[in-house]
N, C-alpha and C positions, 0 to 999 in steps of 0.2 A: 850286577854288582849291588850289594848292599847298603844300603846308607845306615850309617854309623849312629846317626841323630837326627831327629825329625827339624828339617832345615825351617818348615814352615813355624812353629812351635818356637824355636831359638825368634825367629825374624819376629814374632807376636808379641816376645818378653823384650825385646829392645827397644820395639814401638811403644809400648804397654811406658817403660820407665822414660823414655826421651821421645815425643813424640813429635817434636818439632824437626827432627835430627832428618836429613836426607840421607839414604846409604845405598853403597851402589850395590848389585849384583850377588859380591861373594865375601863383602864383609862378613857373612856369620860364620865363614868358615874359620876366616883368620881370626875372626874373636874364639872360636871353638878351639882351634890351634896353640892360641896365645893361655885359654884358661886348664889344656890340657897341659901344659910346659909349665905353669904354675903349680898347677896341683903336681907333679914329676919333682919340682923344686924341694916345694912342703916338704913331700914326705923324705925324700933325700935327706934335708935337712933335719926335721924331725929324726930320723934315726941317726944321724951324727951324734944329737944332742943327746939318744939314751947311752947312747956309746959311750958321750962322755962322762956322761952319771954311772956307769958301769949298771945299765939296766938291759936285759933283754929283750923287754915288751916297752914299745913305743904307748907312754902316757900324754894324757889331754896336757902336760907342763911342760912336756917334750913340745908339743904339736905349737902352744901357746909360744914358748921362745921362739920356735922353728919362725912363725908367725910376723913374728915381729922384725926376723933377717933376711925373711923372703920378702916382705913389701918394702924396706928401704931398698932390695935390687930394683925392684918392677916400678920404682916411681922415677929412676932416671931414667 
């Protein structure tokens, strides 16, 4: 089986930014999980938003709103 994403790499940038942080095991998966369903949100959201501009191509004012309604989801 392949892995998806260098686990060691993820595990180096968590330490790197929180170094004091204990983490067990297979937290980087579920962080990897968690920033995959984000970015799945975004762009969802982003193309809503050209829809509603009646635009075809997803712009950075699309991406920039999109932005703004995806993180008041992810902060509750």
């Amino acid at each position: 089986m392949t892995r998806i994403y260098p686990r060691s790499t993820l595990k180096k940038i968590f330490h790197a930014h929180e170094p004091t942080y204990k983490l067990s095991k297979d937290v980087d998966i579920k962080i990897y999980v968690l920033y995959l369903l984000f970015l799945q949100r975004l762009s969802n959201e982003a193309s809503r938003q050209a829809q509603l501009t009646h635009d075809s191509i997803v712009h950075s004012r699309h991406v920039s709103r999109a932005l703004k309604i995806v993180l008041q989801q992810f902060k509750g």
